[in-house]
Residue frames as a rotation matrix with the C-alpha (Angstrom) as fourth column:
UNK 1
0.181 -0.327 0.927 15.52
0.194 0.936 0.293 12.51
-0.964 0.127 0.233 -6.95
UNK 2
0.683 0.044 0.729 15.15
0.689 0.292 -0.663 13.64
-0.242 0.955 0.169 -10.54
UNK 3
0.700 -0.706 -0.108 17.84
-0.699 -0.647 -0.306 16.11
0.146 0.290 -0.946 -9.74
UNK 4
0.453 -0.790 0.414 19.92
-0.723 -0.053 0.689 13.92
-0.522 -0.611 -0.595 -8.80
UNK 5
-0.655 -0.172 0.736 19.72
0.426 0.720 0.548 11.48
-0.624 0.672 -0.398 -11.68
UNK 6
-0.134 0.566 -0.813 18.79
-0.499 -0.748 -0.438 14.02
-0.856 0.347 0.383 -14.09
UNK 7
-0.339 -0.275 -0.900 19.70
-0.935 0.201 0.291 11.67
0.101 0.940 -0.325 -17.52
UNK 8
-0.860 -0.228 0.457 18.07
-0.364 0.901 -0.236 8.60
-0.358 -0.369 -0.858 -15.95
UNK 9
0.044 0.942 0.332 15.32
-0.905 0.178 -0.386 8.34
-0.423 -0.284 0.861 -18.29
UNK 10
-0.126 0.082 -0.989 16.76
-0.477 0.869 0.133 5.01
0.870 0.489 -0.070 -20.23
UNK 11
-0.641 0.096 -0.762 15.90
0.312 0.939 -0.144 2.60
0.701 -0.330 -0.631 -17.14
UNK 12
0.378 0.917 0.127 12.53
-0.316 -0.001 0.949 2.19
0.870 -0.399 0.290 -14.99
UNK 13
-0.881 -0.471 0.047 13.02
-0.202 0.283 -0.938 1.23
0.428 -0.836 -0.344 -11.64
UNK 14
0.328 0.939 -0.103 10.54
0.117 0.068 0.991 -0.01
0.937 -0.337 -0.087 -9.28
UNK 15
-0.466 -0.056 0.883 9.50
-0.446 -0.847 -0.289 0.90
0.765 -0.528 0.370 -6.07
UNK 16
0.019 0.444 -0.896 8.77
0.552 0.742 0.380 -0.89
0.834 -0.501 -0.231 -2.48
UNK 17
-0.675 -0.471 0.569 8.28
-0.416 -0.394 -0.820 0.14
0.610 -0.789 0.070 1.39
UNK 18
-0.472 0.455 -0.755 6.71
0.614 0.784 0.089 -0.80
0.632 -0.422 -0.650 4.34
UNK 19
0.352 0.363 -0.863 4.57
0.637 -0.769 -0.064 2.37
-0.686 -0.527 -0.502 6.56
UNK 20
0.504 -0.006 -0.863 6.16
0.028 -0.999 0.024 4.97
-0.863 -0.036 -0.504 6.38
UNK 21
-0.366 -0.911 -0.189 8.22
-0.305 -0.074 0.949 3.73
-0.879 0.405 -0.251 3.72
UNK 22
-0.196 0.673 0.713 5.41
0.973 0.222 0.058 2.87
-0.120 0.706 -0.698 1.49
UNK 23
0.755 0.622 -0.206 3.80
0.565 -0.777 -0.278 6.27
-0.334 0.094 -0.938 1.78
UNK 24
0.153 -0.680 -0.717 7.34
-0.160 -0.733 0.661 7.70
-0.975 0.014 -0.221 0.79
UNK 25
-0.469 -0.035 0.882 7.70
0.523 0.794 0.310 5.16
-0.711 0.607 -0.355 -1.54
UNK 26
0.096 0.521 0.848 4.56
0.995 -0.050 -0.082 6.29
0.000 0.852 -0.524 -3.58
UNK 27
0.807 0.285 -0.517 5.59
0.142 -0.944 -0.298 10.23
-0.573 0.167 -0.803 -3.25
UNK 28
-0.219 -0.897 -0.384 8.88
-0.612 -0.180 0.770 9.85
-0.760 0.404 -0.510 -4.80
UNK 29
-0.318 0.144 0.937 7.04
0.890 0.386 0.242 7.53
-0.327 0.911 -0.251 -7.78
UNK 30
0.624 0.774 0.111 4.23
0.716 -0.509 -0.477 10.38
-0.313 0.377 -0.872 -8.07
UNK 31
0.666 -0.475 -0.575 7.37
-0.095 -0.819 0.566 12.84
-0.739 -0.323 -0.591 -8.42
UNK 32
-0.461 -0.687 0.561 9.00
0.301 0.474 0.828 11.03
-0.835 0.550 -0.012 -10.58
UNK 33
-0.070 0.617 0.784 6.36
0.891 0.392 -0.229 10.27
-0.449 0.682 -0.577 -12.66
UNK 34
0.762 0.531 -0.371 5.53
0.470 -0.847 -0.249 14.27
-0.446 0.015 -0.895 -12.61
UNK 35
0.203 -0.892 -0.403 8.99
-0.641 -0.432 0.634 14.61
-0.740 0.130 -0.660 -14.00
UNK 36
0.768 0.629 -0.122 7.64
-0.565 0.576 -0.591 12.20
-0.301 0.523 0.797 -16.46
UNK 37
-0.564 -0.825 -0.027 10.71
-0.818 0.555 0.150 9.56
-0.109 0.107 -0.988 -15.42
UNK 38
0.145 0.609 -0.780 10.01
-0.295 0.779 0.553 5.70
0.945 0.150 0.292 -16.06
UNK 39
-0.483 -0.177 0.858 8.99
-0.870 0.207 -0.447 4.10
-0.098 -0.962 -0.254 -13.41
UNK 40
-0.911 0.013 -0.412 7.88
-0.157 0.913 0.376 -0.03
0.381 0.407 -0.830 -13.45
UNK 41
0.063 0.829 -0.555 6.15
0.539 0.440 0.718 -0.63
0.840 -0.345 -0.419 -10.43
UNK 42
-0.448 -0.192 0.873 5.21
-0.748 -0.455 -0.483 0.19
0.491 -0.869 0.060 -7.06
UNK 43
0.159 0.818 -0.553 4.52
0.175 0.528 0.831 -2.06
0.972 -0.229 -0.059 -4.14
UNK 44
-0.735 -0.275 0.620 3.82
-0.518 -0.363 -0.775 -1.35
0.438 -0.890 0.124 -0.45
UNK 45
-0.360 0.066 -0.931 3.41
0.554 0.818 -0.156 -2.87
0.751 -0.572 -0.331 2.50
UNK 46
-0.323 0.280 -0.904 1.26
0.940 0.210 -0.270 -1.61
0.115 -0.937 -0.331 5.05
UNK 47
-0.930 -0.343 0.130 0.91
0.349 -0.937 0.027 1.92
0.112 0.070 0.991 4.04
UNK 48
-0.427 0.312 -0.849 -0.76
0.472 -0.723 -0.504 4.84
-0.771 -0.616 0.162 5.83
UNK 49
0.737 0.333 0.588 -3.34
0.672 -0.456 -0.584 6.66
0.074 0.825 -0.560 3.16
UNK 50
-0.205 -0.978 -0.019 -0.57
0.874 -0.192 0.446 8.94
-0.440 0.075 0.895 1.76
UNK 51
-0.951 -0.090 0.297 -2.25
0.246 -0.799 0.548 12.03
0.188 0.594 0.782 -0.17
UNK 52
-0.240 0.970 -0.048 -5.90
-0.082 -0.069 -0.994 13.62
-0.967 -0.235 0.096 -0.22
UNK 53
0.564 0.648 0.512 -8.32
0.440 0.288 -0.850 12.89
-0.699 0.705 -0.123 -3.05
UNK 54
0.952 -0.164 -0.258 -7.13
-0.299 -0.674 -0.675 15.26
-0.063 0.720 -0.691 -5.78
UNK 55
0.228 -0.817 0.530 -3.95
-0.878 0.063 0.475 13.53
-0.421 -0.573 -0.703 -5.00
UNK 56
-0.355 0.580 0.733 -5.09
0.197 0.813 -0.547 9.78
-0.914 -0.050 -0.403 -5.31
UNK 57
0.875 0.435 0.212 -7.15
0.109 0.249 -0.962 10.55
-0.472 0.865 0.170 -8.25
UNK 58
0.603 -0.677 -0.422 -3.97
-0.763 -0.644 -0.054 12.12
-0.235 0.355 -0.905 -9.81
UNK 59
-0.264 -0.844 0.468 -2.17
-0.916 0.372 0.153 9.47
-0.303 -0.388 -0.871 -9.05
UNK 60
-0.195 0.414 0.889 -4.08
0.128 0.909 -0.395 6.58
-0.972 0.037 -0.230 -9.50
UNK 61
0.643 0.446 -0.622 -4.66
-0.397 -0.500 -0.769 8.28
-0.654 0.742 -0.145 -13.25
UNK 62
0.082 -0.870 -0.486 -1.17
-0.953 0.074 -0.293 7.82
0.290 0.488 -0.823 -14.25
UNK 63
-0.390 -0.916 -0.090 0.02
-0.835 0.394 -0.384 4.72
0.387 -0.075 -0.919 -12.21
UNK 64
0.223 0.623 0.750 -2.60
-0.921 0.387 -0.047 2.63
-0.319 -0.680 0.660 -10.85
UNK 65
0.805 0.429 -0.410 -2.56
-0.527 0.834 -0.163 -0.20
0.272 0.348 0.897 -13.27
UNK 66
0.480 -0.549 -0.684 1.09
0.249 0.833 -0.493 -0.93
0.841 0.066 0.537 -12.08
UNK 67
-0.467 -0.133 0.874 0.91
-0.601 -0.677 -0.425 0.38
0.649 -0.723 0.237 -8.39
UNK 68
0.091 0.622 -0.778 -0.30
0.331 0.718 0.613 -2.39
0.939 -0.313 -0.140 -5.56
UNK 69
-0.317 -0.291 0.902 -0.89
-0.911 -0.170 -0.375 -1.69
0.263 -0.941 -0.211 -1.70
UNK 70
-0.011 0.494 -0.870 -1.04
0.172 0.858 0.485 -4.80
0.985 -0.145 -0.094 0.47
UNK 71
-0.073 0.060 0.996 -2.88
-0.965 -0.258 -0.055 -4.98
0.253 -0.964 0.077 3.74
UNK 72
-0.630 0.015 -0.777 -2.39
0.226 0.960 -0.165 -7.93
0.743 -0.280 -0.608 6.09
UNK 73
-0.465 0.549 -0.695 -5.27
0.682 0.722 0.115 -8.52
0.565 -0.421 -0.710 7.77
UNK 74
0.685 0.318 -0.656 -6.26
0.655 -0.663 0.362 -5.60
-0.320 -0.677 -0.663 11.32
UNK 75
-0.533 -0.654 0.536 -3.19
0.766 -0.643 -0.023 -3.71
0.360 0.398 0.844 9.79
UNK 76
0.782 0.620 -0.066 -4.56
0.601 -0.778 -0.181 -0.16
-0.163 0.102 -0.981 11.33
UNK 77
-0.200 -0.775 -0.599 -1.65
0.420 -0.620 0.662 1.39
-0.885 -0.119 0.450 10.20
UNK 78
-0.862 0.008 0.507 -3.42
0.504 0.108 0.857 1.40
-0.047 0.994 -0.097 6.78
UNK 79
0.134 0.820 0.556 -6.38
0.869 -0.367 0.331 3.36
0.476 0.439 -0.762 8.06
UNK 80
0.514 -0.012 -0.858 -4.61
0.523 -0.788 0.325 6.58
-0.680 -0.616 -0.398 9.09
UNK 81
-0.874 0.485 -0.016 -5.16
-0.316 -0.594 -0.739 9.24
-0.368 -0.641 0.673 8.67
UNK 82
-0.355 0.802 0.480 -8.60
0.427 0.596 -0.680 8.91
-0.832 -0.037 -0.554 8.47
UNK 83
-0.358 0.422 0.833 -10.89
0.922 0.016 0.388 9.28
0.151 0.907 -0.394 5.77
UNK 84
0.653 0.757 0.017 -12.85
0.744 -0.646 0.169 12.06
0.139 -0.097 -0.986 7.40
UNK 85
0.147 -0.523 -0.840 -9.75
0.098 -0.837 0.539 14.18
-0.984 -0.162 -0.072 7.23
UNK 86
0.839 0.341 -0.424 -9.58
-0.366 -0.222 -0.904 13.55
-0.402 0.914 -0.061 3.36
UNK 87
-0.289 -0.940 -0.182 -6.42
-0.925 0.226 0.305 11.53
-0.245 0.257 -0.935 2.95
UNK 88
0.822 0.561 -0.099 -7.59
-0.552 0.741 -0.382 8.75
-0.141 0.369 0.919 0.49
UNK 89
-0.028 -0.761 0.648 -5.25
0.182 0.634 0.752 5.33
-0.983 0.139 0.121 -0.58
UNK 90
0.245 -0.115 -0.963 -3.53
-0.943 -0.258 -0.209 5.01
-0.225 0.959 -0.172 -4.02
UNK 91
-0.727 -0.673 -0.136 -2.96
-0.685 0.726 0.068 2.06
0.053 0.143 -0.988 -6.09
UNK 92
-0.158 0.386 -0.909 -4.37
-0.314 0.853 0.417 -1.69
0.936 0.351 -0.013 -6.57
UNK 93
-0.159 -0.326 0.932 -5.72
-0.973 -0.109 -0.204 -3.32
0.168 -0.939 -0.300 -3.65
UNK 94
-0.209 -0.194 -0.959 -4.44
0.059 0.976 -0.210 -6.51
0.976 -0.100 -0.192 -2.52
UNK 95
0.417 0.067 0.906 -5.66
-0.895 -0.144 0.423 -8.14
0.158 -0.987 0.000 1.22
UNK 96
-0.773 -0.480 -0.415 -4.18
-0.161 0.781 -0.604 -10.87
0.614 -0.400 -0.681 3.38
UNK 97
0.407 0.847 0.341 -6.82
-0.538 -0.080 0.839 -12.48
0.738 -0.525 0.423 5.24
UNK 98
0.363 -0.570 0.737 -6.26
-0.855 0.111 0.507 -13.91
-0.371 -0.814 -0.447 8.95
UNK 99
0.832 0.008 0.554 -5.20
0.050 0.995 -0.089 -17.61
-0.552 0.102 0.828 6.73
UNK 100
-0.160 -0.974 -0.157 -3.00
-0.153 -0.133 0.979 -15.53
-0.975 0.181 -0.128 4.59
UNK 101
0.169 0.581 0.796 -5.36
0.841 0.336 -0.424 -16.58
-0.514 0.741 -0.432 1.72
UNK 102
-0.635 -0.566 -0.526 -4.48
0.340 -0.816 0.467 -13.11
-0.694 0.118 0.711 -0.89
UNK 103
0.099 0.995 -0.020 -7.94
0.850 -0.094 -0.518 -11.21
-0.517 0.034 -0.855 -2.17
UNK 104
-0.800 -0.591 0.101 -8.75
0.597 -0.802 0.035 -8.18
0.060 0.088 0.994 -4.05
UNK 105
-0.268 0.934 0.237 -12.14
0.660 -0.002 0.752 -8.19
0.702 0.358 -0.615 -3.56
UNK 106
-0.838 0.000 0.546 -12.85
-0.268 -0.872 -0.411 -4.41
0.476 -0.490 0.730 -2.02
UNK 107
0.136 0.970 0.201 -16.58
-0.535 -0.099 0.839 -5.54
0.834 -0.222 0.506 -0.97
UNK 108
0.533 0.200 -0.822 -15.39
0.516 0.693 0.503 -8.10
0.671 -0.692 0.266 1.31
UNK 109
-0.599 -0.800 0.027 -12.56
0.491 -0.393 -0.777 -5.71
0.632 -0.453 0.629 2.38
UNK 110
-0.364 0.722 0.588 -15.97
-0.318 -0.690 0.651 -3.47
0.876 0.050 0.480 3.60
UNK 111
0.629 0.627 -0.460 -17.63
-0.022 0.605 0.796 -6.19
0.777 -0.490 0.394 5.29
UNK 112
0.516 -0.449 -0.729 -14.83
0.725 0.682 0.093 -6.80
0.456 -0.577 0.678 7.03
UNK 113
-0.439 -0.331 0.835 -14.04
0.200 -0.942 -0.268 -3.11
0.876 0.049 0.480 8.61
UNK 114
0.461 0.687 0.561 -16.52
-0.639 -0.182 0.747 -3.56
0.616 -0.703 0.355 11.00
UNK 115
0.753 -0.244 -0.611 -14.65
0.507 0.807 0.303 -6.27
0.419 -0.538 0.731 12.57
UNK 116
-0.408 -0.912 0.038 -10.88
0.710 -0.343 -0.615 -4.41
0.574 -0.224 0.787 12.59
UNK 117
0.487 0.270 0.831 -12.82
-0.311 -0.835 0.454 -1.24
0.816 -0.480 -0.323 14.90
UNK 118
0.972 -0.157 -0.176 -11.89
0.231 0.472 0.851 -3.86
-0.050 -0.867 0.495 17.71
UNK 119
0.446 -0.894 0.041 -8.48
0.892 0.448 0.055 -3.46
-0.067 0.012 0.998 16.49
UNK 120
-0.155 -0.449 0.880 -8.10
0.512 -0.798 -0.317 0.25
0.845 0.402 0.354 16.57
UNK 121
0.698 0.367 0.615 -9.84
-0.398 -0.515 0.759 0.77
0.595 -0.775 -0.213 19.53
UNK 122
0.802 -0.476 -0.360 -6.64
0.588 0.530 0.611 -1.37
-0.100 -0.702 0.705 20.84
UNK 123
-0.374 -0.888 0.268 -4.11
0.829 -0.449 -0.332 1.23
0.416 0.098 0.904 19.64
UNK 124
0.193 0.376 0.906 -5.86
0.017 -0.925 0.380 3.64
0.981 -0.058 -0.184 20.96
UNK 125
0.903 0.062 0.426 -5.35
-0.419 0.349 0.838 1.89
-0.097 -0.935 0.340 24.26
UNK 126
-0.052 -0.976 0.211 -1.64
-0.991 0.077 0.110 1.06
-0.123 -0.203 -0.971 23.66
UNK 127
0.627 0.006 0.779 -2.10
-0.041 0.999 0.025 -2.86
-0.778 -0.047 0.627 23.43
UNK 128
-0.167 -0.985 0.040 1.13
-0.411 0.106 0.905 -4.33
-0.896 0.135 -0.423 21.96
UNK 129
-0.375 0.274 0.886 -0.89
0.683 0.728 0.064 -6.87
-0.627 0.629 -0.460 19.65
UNK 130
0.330 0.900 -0.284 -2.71
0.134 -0.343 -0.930 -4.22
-0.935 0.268 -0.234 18.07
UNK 131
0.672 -0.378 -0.637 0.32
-0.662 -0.692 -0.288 -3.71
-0.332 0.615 -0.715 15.47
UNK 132
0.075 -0.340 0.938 0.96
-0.412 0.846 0.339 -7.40
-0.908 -0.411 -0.076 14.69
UNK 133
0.541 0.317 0.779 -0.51
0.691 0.361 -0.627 -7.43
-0.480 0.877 -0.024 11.77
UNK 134
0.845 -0.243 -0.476 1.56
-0.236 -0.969 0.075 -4.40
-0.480 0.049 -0.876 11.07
UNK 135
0.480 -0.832 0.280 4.72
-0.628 -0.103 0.771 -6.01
-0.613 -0.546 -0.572 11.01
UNK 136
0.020 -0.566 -0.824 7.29
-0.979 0.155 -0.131 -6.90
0.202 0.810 -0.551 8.29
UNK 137
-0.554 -0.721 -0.417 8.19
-0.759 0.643 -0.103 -10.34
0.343 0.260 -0.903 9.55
UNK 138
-0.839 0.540 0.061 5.34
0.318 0.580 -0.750 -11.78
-0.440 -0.610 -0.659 11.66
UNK 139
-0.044 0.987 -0.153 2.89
-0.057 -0.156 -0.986 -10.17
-0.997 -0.035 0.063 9.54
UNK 140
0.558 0.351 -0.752 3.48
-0.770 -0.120 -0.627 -9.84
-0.310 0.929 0.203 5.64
UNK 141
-0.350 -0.868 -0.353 6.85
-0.934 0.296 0.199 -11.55
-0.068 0.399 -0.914 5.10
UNK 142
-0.811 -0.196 0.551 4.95
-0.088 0.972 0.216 -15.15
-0.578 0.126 -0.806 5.37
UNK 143
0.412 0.847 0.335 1.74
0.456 0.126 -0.881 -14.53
-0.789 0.516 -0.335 3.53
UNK 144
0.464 -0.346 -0.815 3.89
-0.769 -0.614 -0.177 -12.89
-0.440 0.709 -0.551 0.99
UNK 145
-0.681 -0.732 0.006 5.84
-0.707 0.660 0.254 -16.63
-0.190 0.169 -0.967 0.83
UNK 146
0.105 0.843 0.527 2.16
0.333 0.469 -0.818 -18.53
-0.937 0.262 -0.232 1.18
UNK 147
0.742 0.556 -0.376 1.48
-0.038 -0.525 -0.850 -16.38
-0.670 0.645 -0.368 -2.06
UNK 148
-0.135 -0.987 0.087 4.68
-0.093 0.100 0.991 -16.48
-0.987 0.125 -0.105 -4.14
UNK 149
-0.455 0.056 0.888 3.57
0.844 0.343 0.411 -17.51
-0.282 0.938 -0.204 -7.35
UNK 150
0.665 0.742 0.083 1.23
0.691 -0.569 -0.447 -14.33
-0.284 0.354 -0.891 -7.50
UNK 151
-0.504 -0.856 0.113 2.58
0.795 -0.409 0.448 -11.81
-0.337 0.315 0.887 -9.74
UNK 152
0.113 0.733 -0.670 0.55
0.432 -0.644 -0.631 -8.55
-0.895 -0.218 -0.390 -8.96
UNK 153
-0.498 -0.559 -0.663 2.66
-0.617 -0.309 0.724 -7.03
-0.610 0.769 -0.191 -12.55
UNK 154
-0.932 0.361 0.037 1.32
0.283 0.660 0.696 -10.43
0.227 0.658 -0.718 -14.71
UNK 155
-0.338 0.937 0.091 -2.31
0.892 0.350 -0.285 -9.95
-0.299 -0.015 -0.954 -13.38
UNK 156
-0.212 0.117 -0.970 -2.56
0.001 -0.993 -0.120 -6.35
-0.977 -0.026 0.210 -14.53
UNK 157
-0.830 -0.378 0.411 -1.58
0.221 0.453 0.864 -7.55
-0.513 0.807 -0.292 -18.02
C-alpha cells in the first residue's frame, strides 16, 4: 500500500473489516504505520487474533489508543487461532452482550468464556448457529444501531 500511494502522508485514513477483513484490516494499519503513514482509526468486527505477542505488543504500542475490536456475544471466530499457539488480539476491547448492551469490561469478558466453550464445541460439530453471532447483519449490524451514539474515537480522548 505505501508503494502505491507513496506521497500520501497529508491525509489519515481509517480502517474497518469484518473476519478476515478485520485481521487484514489491522496488518495493512501495522504496515502503514511501520512506514510511519497517518493513520486515524481502526475498527473491526469479529476478528480472528491476527499476530503473535511480539506482534500485539508492537502494535498495541503504537496504535492501541485509537484501534477497537468488537465481539458480539459467542463470536468464536474471535478466538482463533488459539492462544496456546501464541497468536494474541490487538487493539481496545469492546463486547456486545446477548441484549446488545456494549461493555469493555475484560473481567466480565473472562467470566463469561466459560459459557461460549458450548459454542465452540458447536463448530467443531458443524452446527449452523454456531456462527450467528459471527455475522455482519444478524449479529453486529443491530447492536452497532442499539449503540450509535457511542463514539469508541471520543471515549479514548
Amino acid at each position: 500500500m505505501s508503494r502505491r500511494w507513496p506521497n500520501s502522508r497529508t491525509r489519515a485514513s481509517r480502517f474497518t473489516g469484518h473476519s478476515l477483513g478485520a485481521a487484514l484490516a489491522a496488518l495493512a494499519v501495522a504496515r502503514l504505520r511501520a512506514d510511519d503513514k497517518p493513520v486515524y482509526g481502526l475498527c473491526t468486527y469479529g476478528q480472528p487474533r491476527t499476530g503473535d505477542r511480539e506482534f500485539a505488543d508492537r502494535f498495541n504500542a503504537d496504535f492501541k489508543p485509537r484501534c477497537f475490536r468488537f465481539v458480539n456475544k459467542e463470536d468464536v471466530v474471535t478466538r482463533v487461532p488459539m492462544r496456546a499457539m501464541s497468536y494474541s488480539h490487538v487493539g481496545n476491547f469492546l463486547y456486545f452482550d446477548a441484549e446488545g448492551k456494549l461493555s469493555d469490561d475484560l473481567a466480565f469478558w473472562y467470566r463469561f468464556i466459560d459459557a461460549a466453550k458450548a459454542a465452540i464445541e458447536d463448530l467443531l460439530h458443524l452446527q449452523a448457529d454456531a456462527l450467528a453471532d459471527h455475522s455482519m447483519t444478524n449479529g453486529y449490524l443491530p447492536k452497532l444501531a442499539m449503540n450509535a451514539a457511542f463514539d469508541p474515537f471520543a471515549a479514548a480522548r
